[in-house]
C-alpha distance (Angstrom), angle and dihedral (degrees) to the residues before:
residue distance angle dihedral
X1 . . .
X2 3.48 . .
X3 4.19 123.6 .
X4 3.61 97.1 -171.9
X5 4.04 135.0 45.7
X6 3.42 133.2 -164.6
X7 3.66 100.3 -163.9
X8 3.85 107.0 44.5
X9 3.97 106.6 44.5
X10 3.47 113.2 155.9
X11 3.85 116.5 -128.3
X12 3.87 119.2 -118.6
X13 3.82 114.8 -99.1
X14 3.46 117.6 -102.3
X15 3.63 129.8 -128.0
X16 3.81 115.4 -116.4
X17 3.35 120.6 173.8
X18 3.64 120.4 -171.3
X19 3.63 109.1 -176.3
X20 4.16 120.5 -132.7
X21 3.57 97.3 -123.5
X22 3.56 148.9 -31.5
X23 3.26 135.6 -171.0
X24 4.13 115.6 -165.5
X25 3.46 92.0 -173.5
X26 4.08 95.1 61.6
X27 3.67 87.6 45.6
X28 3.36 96.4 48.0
X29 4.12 84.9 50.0
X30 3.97 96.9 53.0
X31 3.84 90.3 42.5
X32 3.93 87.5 61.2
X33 3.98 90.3 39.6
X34 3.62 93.8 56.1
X35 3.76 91.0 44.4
X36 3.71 87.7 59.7
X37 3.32 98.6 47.2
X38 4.00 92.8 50.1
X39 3.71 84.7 53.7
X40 3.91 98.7 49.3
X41 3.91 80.7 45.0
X42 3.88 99.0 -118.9
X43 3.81 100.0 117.6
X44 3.66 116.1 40.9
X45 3.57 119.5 -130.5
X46 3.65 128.0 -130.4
X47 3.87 99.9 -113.1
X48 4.10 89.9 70.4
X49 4.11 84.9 67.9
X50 3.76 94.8 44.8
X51 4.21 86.6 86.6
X52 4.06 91.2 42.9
X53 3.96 93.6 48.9
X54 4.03 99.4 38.0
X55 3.81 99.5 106.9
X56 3.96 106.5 2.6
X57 3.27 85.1 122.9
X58 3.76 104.9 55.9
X59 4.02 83.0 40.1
X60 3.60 84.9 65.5
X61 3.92 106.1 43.6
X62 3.94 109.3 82.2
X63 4.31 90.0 -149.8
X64 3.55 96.6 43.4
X65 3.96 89.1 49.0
X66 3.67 97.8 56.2
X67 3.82 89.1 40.7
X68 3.99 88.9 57.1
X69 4.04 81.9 46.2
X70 3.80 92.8 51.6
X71 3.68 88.1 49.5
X72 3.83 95.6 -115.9
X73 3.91 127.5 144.1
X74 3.44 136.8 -167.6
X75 3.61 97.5 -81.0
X76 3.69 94.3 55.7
X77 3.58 92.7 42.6
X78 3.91 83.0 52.5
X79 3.81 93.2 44.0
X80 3.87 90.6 52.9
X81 3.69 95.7 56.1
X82 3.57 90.0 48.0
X83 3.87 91.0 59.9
X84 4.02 92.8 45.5
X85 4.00 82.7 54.3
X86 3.74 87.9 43.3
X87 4.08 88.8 52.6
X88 3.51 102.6 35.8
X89 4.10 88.2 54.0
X90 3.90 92.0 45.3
X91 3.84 81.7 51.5
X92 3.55 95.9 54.6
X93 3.69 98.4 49.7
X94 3.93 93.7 48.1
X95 3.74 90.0 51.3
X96 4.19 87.6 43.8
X97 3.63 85.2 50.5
X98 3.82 98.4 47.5
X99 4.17 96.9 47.3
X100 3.88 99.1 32.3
């Protein structure tokens, strides 16, 4: 009674994806009618929100504000962690040392 073979093991299924249908020619087709209509200036394009969504999200994390506000960026953010790792494992081997 044997749970596990080494000689049979089935392979993992493998993901195929075969899409419904697509038609490159109707892509193609609204790609050019939205480009006309960005030109004419009826649909808006996405580059005019670039300036309205470029920091929203730091706006609306309280740590990452007052980081910003301090004057911080992500390499000193990173740099700080990487001294608290530095401490915290010069910690551990003093107190290793000491009660060993």
């Amino acid at each position: 009674m044997a749970l596990f073979s080494f000689y049979n093991q089935r392979k993992p299924r493998q993901y195929d994806h075969k899409p419904i249908y697509w038609d490159p020619h109707k892509e193609a087709l609204e790609e050019r009618i939205s480009k006309v209509k960005r030109e004419m200036g009826v649909e808006e394009s996405l580059e005019e929100y670039k300036p309205h969504i470029k920091g929203t999200f730091i706006e609306g994390t309280s740590h990452l504000k007052k980081s910003v506000e301090r004057g911080e960026d992500s390499r000193a953010r990173k740099y700080k962690n990487v001294k608290l790792a530095v401490a915290l494992a010069v910690l551990a081997a003093l107190l290793w040392y000491m009660f060993w």
